[in-house]
Structure formats: structure tokens, C-alpha cells
C-alpha positions in Angstrom: 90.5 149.9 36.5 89.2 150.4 40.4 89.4 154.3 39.8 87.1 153.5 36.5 84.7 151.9 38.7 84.9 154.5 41.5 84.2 156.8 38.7 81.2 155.0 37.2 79.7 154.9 41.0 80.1 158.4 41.6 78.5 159.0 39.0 75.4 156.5 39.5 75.4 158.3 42.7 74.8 161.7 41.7 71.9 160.2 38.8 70.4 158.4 42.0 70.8 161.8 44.2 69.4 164.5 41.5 66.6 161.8 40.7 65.2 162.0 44.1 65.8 165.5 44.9 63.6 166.5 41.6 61.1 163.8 41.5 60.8 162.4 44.8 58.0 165.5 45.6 56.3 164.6 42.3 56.0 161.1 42.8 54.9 161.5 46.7 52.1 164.2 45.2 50.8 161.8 42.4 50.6 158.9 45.2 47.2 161.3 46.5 45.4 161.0 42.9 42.7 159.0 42.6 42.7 155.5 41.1 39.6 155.9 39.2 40.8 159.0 36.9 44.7 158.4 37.5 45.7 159.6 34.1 43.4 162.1 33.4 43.9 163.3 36.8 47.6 163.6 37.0 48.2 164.9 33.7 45.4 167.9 34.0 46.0 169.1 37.4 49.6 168.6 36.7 49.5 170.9 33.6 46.9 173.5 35.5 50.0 173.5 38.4 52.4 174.1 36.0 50.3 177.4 34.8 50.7 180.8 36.1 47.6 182.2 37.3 45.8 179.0 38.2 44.2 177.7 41.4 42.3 175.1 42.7 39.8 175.4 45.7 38.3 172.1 47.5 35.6 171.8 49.8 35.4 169.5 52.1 32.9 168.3 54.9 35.2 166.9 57.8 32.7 165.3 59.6 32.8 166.8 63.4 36.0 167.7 64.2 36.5 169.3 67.6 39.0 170.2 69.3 40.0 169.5 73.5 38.1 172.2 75.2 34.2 172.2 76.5 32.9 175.0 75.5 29.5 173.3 76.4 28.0 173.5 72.5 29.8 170.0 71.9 27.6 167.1 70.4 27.5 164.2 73.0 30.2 161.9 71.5 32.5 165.0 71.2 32.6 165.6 74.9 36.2 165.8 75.8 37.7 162.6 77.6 33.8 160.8 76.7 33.2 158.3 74.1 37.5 157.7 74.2 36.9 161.0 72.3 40.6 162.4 73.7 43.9 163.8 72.6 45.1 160.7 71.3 42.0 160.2 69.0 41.6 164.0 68.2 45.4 163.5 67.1 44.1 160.3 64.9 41.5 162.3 63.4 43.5 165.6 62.3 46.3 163.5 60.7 43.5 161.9 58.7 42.1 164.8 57.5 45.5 166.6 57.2 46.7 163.7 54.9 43.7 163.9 52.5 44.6 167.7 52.2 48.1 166.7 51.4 47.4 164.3 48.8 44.3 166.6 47.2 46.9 169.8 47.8 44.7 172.6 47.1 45.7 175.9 46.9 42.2 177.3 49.1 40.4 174.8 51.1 36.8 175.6 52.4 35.8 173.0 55.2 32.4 172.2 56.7 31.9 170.7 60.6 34.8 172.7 62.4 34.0 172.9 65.8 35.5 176.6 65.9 38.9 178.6 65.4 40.8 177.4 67.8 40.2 173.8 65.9 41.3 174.8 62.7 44.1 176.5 64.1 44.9 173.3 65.1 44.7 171.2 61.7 46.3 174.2 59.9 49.1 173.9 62.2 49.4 170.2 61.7 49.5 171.5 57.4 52.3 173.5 58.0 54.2 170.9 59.6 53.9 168.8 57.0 54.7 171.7 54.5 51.2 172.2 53.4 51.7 175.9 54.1 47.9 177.5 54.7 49.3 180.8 56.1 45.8 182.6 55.8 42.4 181.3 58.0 39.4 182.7 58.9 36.1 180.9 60.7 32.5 181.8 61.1 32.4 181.4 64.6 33.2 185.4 65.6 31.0 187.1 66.7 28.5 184.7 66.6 29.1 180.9 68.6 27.9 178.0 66.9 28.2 173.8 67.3 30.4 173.9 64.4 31.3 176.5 61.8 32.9 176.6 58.4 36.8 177.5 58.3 39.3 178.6 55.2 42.6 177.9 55.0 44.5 179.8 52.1 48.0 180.3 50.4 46.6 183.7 49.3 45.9 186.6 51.5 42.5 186.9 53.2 42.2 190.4 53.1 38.5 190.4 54.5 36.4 187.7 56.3 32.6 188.5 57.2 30.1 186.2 59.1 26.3 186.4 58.4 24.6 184.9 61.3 22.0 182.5 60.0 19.3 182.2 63.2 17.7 179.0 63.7 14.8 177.4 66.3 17.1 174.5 66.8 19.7 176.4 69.8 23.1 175.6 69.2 22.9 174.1 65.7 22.3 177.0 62.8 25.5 177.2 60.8 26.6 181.0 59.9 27.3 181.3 56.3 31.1 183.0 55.6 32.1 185.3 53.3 36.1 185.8 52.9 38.0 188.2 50.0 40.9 186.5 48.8 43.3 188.2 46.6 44.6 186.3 43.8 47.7 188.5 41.9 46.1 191.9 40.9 42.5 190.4 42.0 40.3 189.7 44.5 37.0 187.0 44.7 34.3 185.6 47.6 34.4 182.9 48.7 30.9 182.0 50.4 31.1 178.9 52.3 27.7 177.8 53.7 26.7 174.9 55.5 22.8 174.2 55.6 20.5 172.3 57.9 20.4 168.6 57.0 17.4 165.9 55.3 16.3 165.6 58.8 14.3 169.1 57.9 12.0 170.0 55.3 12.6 172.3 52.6 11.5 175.2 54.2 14.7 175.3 56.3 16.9 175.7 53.7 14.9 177.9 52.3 15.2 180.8 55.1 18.9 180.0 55.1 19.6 180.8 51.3 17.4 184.2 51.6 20.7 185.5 53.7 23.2 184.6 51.1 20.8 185.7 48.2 20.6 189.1 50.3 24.3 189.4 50.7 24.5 188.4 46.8 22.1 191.1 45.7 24.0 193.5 47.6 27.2 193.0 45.4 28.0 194.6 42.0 26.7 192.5 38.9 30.4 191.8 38.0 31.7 190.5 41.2 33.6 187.3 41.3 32.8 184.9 43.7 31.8 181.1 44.4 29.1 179.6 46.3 30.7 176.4 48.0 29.7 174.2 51.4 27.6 171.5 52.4 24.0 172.9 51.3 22.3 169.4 52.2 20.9 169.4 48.9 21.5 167.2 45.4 22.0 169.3 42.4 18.8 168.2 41.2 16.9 168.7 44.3 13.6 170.0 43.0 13.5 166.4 41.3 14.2 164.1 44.4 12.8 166.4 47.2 9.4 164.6 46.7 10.2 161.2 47.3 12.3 161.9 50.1 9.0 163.1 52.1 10.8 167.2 52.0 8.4 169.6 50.0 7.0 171.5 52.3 7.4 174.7 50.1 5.4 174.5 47.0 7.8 172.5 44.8 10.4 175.6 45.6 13.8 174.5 46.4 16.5 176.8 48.2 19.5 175.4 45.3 17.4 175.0 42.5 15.0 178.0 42.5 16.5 180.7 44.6 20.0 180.3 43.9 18.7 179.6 40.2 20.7 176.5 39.1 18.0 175.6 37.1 15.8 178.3 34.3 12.6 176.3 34.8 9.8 177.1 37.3 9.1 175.2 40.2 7.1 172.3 39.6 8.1 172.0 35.5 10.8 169.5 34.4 13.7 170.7 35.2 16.1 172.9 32.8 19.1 173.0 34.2 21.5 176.5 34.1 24.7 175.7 31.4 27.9 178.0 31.0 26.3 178.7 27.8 23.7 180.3 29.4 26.1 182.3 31.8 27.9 183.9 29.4 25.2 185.1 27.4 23.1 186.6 30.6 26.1 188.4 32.1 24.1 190.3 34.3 21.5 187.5 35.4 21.6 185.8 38.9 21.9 182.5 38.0 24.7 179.7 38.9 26.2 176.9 37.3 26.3 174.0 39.7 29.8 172.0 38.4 28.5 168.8 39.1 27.0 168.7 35.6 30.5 168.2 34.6 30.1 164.4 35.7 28.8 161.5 33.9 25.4 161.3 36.2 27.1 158.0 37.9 30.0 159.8 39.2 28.2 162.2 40.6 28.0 161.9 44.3 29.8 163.0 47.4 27.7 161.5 50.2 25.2 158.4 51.0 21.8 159.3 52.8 19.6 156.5 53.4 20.8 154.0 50.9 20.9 156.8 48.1 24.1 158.7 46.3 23.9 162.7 46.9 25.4 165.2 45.9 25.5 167.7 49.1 28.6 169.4 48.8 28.8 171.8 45.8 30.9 174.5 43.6 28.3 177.1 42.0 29.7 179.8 39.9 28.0 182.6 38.8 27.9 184.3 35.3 30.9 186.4 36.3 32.7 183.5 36.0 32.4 183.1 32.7 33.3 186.9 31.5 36.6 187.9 29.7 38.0 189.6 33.2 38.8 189.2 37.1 38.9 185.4 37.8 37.5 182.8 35.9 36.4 178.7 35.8 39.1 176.6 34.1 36.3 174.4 32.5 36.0 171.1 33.3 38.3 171.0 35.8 35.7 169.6 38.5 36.1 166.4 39.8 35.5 164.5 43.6 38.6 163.3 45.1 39.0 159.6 45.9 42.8 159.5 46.9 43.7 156.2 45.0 40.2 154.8 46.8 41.2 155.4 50.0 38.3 157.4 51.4 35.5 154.8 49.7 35.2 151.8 51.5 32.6 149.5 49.5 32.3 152.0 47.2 30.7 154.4 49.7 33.1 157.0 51.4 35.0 155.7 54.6 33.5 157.9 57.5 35.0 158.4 61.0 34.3 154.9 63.0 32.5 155.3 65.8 32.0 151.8 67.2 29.0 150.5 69.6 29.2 148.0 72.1 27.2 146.9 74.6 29.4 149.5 77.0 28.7 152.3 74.8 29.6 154.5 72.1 33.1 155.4 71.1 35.7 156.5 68.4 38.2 154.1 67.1 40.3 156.2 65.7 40.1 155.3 62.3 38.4 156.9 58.5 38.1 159.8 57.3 34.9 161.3 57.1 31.2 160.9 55.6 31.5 163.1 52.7 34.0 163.4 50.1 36.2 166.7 48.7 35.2 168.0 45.8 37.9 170.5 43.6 37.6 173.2 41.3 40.4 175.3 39.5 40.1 178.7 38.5 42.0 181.5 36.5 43.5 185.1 36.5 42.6 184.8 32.6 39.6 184.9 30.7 36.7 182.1 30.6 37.5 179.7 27.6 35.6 176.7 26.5 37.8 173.3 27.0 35.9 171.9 23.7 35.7 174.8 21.0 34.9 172.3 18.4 30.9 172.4 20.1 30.9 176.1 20.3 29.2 176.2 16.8 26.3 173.5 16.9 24.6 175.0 20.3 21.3 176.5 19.6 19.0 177.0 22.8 15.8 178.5 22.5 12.8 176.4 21.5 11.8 176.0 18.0 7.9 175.8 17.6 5.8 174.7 14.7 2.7 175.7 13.4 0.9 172.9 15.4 2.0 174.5 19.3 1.8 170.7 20.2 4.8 170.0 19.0 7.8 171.3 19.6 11.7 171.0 19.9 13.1 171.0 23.4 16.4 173.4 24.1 19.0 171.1 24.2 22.5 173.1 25.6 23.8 171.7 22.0 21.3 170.4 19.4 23.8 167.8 17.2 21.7 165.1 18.3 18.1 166.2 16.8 15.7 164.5 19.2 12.2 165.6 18.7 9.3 165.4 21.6 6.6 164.5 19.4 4.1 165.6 22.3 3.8 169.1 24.2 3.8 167.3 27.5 6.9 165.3 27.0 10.2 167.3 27.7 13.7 166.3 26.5 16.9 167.6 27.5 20.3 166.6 28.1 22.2 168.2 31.4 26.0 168.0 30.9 28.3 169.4 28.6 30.9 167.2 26.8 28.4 165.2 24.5 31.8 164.7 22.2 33.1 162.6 24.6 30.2 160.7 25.5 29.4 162.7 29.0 25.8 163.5 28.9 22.3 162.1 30.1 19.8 162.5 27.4 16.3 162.7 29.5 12.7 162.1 29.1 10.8 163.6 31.1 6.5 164.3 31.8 3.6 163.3 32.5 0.5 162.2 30.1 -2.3 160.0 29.6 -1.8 159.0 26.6 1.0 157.1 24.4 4.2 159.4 23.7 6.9 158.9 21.9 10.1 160.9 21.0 11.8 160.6 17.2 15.4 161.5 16.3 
């Protein structure tokens, strides 16, 4: 009987020990998914894991993260041993960031507001100790010194890294764009990771910064692979809420919308934004797909300026994306990373605290930082559409009657069969997955007289 029940607990004791050994690491992974998409989360970018050939790249906006040595670009509250800005709360910080990394775990990791090299060296050292093994880096801070830079940390080889030096009037606070070849398996893609100036500027100062990357862009061969990712200061839809935010200083132009070409419109028309659709039937067209359209318009932010959700930080993929070689988009794999809610606070995210007192200015030690990450996952296979079933009822080009006042606007899939019933009144719809409810049907223009639209 007692070697019976020694039996029975050896055995309950190697159940207990191959239980955790297996799914301890899975459990401890899906504890850094986000509460509001748990499910769908888990199981997508559990399958997408489980897939050879697939990778996910996140961008992420740290929020000033400098290292321990005065190099004398440093903002103010980043002076070492000021503002109890000091090992201790540089420590604080880095394990922060580190442990968002570790919960998001993405495979390439582009990150905005790096004071330098040395400083990444330092939270990509903190990765690897906690086996978040980012063996490859690279920074835009050689040859040219900045405040901050942007750094990438990768599990695949950086085989080249290349900084464009983006000269500004404001010393000390232009952001270089970099460019980094990563080789996936038999491949290799850009990675551009730009960081322009913020809403404290007009337009116009984006707009010099994006002629360097549209340069560099023009200079590549039409089927390159690459994505355009960073802070650009911008909203997806920025040549509609540029006005009100006192920035048009350029003719309606806007850096995202018009000269990267997210949108097919001219400046100063309602806005028609640029679908996969369109990508894969203009192969050779400079145009980009901006993946927040892949969001219900009241997910979509990553940052709060002045009381209003933006979208700053951004994924654009170009038609060569969408093509049946080199790397492609997994579609609808974009999403913003919450970690179970941890990085919102009030639904906003939860920033570095910096606290003030009536001795000062200084950092607590606690948050995370002002923006959220945003992920993407990508293939070694070809582009394929995530909903075939809508592949058939997708007609775009405008269909105009004998009266020219009246016509049909492009919608990306026409199922619906809304009619403008005025010239001046434009409808579209600007995300993708109408079959499951996850589109903004819009009405846009401007008139004098009574419109109406009819389905």
C-alpha cells in the first residue's frame, strides 16, 4: 500500500515537473498580452509564432531614455545626478522598458528617443539578461551626434546600417532618419526608422524632413522590400486634422499624407485613403499603406496631444509588400500593445512620472513612457488576403452617369451601395474588414445647399 502511494506521488511529481518545464514559458509570455484583445491576441500571434517564416517588428517611442554620461546634448531633466535623474532611476526606467519588450517579444524592435549607442547598448544588455536575445543593434547617432536617435535591436543579422543626417535650425534637436538591411532566411528588407519634429512645428518641418527619406526611397529599385516605421509626429489622417491644430503652413500638403502618398487624393480634396487593394494592383507606384486602417477608428491611437488621441507612431508598407516574392505583410496582423492595460492609466498611456514640487522637478521612478508600441508581422511567403471571401465584390474606380453631378464614390469594396446624390459630397469607407463590422463609412464636403446620400 505505502509503495502504491509512493508510486502515485512520483508520478504526480513528474505531471507537475513536465507541466512547468513546457508551459511555464507559455503562460509567463501570454501574461504580456493585452486585456482588451486577450483572445484574439494570443491565439493569432501564437499561431504566426508557431509559423516558419514569420516575424513581428514593433516600434516603440521610449520616451527620453539616457544613459549616465554628459555628453552635453542632454535635455535639462536628463542631466546626470539632476532632477534625481541617476543610476538608480536610469536602472528604474530600463527595466520598464525592458519588461514591455519582454511581454510584446518582438522579433525586431525599432525604438524612438534613445539618447545614443552606448544607451541602447545598455537596454539590449539588460534583454539578454532576461533572455530576450537582441544579438544585432545599430543607432543613428554615427557619424552624425544628435539629442536622441533611433536604435534597432534584432534577432536577425544587420548586415548594413546607414544614417541620413536630417539638418535642422533647432541645434541639437534634428533626428537622423536610419536605414538598416536585415536578412530574414534567403532575404533581405529596410527597415527606415524616422523620428520627425513634433506639433510644436508647423507642417513645413516635416515636410523638409520626409524629402530625405523620399530621396533615399527613390533611389531604390521599384521591388525593394522595406517599411517605413518611427515617430513621424503625424496622425494617419493628418491632411484632415492639421487645420484645426493651427499647422498648415504648406498649402494643405502634408509630409505622411501627400509625399509619402498614404492617401490617392490631392491636397486640399477629401481624403482617399491608399488600400492594399490599391498596392497590389500599382506594383510599381510610390504609395504606402499606413496599417492603422486596420483598426476600428476608436482603437486607433498611440499617443495623447492636448486632450486629443493620435496616431504618431506608424507601420507604412509599400506596394512591394503586397507582391508574390521577398518579404511580405501578414494582413491584419497590426495591433497597439496594451500589456493586460498596464501601460494606460485612465485610458491614456502611463508616461514616465516626472513629479513637481515646490523644490523642483524630478523623476519618480515610475511608468513607462508617453507613447505606446505598435506591432506588425511579416512573411518570407507571398502577400495573401486574411478575408478572400471580399476579394470578389471590390470594385474601385468611379462610376459616372450621364448627369456628371452625380456619381458613385470608390469605396475599397462596394457591397454596401451608398450613392452621393450630389457632386460635392464624397463618401468612402477607410478600413478593410467590413465583414466583420471594422469600417468608418464617411461623409464628407462642403455645400450650400441640402445633400443627402441614398443606399
Amino acid at each position: 500500500m505505502k509503495l502504491r502511494l509512493v508510486f502515485i506521488k512520483y508520478l504526480l511529481f513528474l505531471l507537475q515537473y513536465s507541466y512547468t518545464i513546457f508551459y511555464t514559458p507559455f503562460l509567463i509570455n501570454i501574461s504580456g498580452c493585452s486585456n482588451q484583445k486577450t483572445d484574439e491576441y494570443v491565439s493569432h500571434i501564437y499561431s504566426l509564432q508557431m509559423t516558419e517564416g514569420i516575424f513581428s517588428v514593433m516600434t516603440y517611442n521610449v520616451e527620453n531614455l539616457f544613459d549616465m554620461i554628459d555628453n552635453g546634448r542632454e535635455y535639462a531633466l536628463y542631466k546626470p545626478f539632476k532632477h534625481n535623474w541617476n543610476y538608480e532611476t536610469l536602472n528604474k526606467k530600463i527595466k520598464s522598458i525592458s519588461s514591455v519588450i519582454l511581454a510584446a517579444d518582438p522579433d525586431i524592435l525599432a525604438l524612438c528617443e534613445i539618447e545614443n549607442l552606448n544607451t541602447g547598448r545598455i537596454l539590449q544588455k539588460e534583454l539578454n539578461k532576461r533572455n530576450i536575445k537582441f544579438k544585432y543593434i545599430a543607432a543613428s547617432d554615427i557619424p552624425y551626434l544628435t539629442s536622441t536617435c533611433q536604435v534597432v535591436l534584432s534577432r536577425f543579422p544587420i548586415v548594413a546600417s546607414i544614417t541620413h543626417r536630417v539638418n535642422s535650425t533647432d541645434s541639437g534637436y534634428s533626428r537622423n532618419i536610419l536605414e538598416t538591411d536585415i536578412a530574414i532566411n534567403d532575404g533581405v528588407f529596410k527597415l527606415f526608422v524616422v523620428h520627425w519634429s513634433s506639433k510644436r512645428h508647423p507642417e513645413s518641418k516635416r515636410m523638409k524632413e520626409v524629402e530625405i527619406l523620399k530621396k533615399r526611397i527613390n533611389e531604390l529599385p521599384s521591388y525593394t522590400d522595406y517599411i517605413i516605421t518611427g515617430d513621424l509626429n503625424s496622425n494617419y489622417n493628418e491632411c484632415e486634422t492639421f487645420y484645426t491644430e493651427g499647422l498648415d503652413d504648406t498649402e494643405h500638403f502634408t509630409a505622411i499624407n501627400h509625399v509619402l502618398k498614404t492617401v490617392v487624393s490631392a491636397p486640399g480634396q477629401c481624403a482617399r485613403y491608399v488600400t492594399e487593394r490599391f498596392l497590389s494592383k500599382n506594383p510599381d507606384s510610390f504609395y504606402h499603406y499606413d496599417l492603422w486602417h486596420e483598426l476600428p477608428e476608436y482603437k486607433r491611437f498611440s499617443y495623447k496631444y492636448k486632450g486629443q488621441f493620435c496616431t504618431l507612431d506608424h507601420i507604412l508598407t509599400p506596394a512591394s509588400m503586397y507582391d508574390l516574392k521577398g518579404i511580405s505583410y501578414v494582413d491584419n496582423s497590426f495591433s497597439v500593445f496594451y500589456w493586460d492595460g498596464r501601460l494606460l492609466y485612465n485610458g491614456i498611456p502611463l508616461r514616465w512620472n516626472i513629479q513637481y514640487s515646490s523644490n523642483g522637478r524630478f523623476h519618480t521612478g515610475k511608468g513607462y513612457s508617453d507613447h505606446l508600441p505598435i506591432i506588425a508581422w511579416f512573411t518570407t511567403d507571398a502577400f495573401k488576403y486574411k478575408d478572400t471571401a471580399f476579394l470578389s465584390k471590390e470594385f474601385e474606380n468611379p462610376v459616372l452617369f450621364k448627369d456628371k453631378s452625380i456619381s458613385i464614390s470608390g469605396f475599397e469594396t462596394g457591397i454596401e451601395g451608398w450613392i452621393p446624390l450630389q457632386a460635392t459630397i464624397n463618401l468612402f469607407r477607410d478600413t478593410v474588414k467590413p465583414a466583420q463590422g471594422k469600417y468608418c463609412l464617411k461623409i464628407e464636403g462642403i455645400t450650400k445647399k441640402n445633400s443627402s446620400a441614398a443606399r
